[in-house]
C-alpha positions as CSV (number, residue, x, y, z in Angstrom):
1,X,0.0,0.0,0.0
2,X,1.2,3.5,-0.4
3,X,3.2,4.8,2.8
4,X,4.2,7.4,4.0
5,X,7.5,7.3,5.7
6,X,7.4,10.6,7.4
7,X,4.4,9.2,9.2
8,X,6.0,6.3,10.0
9,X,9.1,7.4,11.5
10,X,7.1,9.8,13.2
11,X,5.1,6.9,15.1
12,X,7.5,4.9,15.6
13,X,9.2,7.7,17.8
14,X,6.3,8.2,19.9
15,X,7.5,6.4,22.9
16,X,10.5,8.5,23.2
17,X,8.6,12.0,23.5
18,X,9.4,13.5,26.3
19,X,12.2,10.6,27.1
20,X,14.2,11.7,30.3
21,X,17.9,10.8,29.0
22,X,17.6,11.0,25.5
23,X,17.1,14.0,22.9
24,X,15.4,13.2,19.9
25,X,15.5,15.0,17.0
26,X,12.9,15.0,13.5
27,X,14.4,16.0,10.4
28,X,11.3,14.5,8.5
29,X,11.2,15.9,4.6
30,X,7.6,15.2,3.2
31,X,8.2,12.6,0.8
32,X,5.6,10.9,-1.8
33,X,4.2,7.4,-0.8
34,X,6.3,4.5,-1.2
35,X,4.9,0.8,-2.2
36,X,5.3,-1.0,1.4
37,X,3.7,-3.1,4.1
38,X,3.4,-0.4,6.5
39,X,3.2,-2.3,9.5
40,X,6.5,-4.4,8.5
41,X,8.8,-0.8,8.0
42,X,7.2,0.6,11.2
43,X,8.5,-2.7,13.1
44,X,11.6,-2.2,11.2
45,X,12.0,1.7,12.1
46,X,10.8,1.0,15.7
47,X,13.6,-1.6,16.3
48,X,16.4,0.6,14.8
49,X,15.0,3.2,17.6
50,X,14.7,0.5,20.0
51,X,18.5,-0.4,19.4
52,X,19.8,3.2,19.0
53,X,18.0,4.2,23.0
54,X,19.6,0.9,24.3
55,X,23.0,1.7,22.7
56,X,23.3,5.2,24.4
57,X,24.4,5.1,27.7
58,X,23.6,8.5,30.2
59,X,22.4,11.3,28.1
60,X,22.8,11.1,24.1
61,X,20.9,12.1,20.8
62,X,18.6,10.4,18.2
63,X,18.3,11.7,15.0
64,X,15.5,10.6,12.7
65,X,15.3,11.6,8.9
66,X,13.5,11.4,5.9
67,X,14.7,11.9,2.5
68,X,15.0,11.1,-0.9
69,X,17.8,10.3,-3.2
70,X,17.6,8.9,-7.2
71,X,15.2,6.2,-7.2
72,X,15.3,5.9,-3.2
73,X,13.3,7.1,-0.4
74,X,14.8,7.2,2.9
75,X,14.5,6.9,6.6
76,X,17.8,7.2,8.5
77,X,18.4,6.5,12.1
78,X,21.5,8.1,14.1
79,X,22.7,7.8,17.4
80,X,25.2,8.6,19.9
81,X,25.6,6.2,21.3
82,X,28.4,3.3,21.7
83,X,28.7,2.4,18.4
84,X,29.7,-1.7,17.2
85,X,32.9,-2.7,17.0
86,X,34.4,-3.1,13.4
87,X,34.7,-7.0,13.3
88,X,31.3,-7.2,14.5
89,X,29.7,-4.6,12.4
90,X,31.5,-6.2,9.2
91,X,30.5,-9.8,10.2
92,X,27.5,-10.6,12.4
93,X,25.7,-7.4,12.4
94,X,22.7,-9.0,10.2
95,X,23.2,-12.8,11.2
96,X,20.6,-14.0,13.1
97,X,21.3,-15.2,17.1
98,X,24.4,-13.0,17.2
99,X,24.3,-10.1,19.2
100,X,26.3,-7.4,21.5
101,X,23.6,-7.1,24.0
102,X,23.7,-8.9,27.3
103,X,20.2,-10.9,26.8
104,X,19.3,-10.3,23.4
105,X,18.4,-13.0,20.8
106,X,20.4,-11.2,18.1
107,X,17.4,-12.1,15.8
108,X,16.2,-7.8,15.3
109,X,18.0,-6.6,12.5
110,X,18.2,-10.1,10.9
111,X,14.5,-9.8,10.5
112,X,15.0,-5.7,9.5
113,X,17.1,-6.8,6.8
114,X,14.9,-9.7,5.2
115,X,11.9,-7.2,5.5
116,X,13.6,-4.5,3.9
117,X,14.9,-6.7,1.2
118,X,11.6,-8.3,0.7
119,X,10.1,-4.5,-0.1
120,X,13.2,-4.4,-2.8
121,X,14.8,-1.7,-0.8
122,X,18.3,-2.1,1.2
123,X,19.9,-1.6,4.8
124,X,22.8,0.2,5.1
125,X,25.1,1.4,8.5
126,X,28.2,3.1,9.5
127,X,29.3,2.6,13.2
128,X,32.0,4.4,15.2
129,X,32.6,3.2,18.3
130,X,32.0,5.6,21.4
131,X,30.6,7.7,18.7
132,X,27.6,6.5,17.7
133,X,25.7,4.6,14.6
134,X,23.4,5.9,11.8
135,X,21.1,2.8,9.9
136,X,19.7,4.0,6.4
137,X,16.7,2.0,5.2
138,X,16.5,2.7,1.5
139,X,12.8,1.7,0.0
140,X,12.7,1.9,-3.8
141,X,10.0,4.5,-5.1
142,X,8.4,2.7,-6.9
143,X,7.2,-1.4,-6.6
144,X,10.1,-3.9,-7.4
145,X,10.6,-6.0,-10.6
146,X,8.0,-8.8,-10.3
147,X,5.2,-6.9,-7.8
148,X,2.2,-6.1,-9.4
149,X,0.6,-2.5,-8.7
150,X,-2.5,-2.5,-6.5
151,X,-5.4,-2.5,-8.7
152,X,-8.3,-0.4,-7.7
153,X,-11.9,-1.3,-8.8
């Protein structure tokens, strides 16, 4: 269906209004609808959040945009927080049951990753560590090779 992902990134932000340790910042650019399963890139976006407010530790910022570039529309995700180390962030980042967290399944951003995938669009990060981490989910404009248009009647 046709989604707005100002909207989304908007709602999947609304648990940290008025957060006591964390900032969070909206740089949302209006952007035309994108062919998506809403529900599946708000789980997506809410579990980048999720991740970014567990990797800052004491105060820190989360920055959430929305853009487009050629062919692309985007929702980034920034924090700064701890960052991932390098070996991890080149190697496990997206394999499922491997995580950094003490008691997480590792299994959140394996599942991003096929969803975003599945929509024809891509995942991409770039991690410093005691820095911080910005995720960019890219979602193709329009519906991928293969995926027939809604038809309305």
């Amino acid at each position: 269906e046709p989604t707005d992902l100002a909207a989304v990134a908007r709602e999947a932000t609304e648990p940290l209004s008025g957060h006591q340790r964390v900032r969070l910042v909206h740089e949302l650019a209006p952007l035309a609808p994108v062919p998506a399963d809403r529900e599946a890139v708000l789980r997506v976006v809410q579990n980048l959040v999720t991740n970014a407010v567990e990797a800052i530790e004491g105060q820190g910022t989360i920055t959430v945009k929305t853009y487009e570039e050629p062919g692309w529309a985007v929702v980034s995700v920034a924090d700064t927080g701890c960052g991932i180390p390098e070996d991890f962030l080149r190697n496990s980042l997206f394999a499922p049951f491997r995580t950094t967290k003490k008691g997480g399944w590792g299994v959140g951003l394996y599942q991003a990753r096929t969803a975003i995938e599945g929509h024809g669009g891509r995942i991409e990060v770039t991690s410093r560590q005691g820095e911080g981490t910005t995720f960019w989910i890219k979602l193709p404009k329009t519906p991928p090779s293969g995926v027939a248009p809604e038809v309305s009647r």
